[in-house]
C-alpha angles and dihedrals in degrees: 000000000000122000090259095055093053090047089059090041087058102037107020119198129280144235106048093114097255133108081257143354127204119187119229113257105214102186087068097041086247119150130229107263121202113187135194134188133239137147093253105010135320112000128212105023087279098156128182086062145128110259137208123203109258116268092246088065089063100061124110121225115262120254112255115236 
């Protein structure tokens, strides 16, 4: 990736209405991500966007005592 790339990777671009936009990068084969924020997922009914697992799927089984 050139400096630049990476730059957008890192930062995105404003102003499309979402918690954060990052352009394609076609050159890579790397799709556009909008992302939105939300406590367990996407938040506000935004639909079309990138989403993470929820943090609770992340979590690891305590240890029994």
């Amino acid at each position: 990736m050139t400096q630049t790339e990476k730059l957008t990777m890192l930062h995105g671009s404003g102003g499309c209405g979402y918690a954060g936009c990052i352009p394609a990068n076609t050159r890579l084969g790397i799709p556009a991500l909008r992302l939105q924020d939300g406590p367990l997922g996407v938040g506000d009914g935004a639909t079309g966007v990138t989403q993470l697992p929820a943090p609770v799927a992340g979590a690891t089984p305590g240890t029994p005592r």
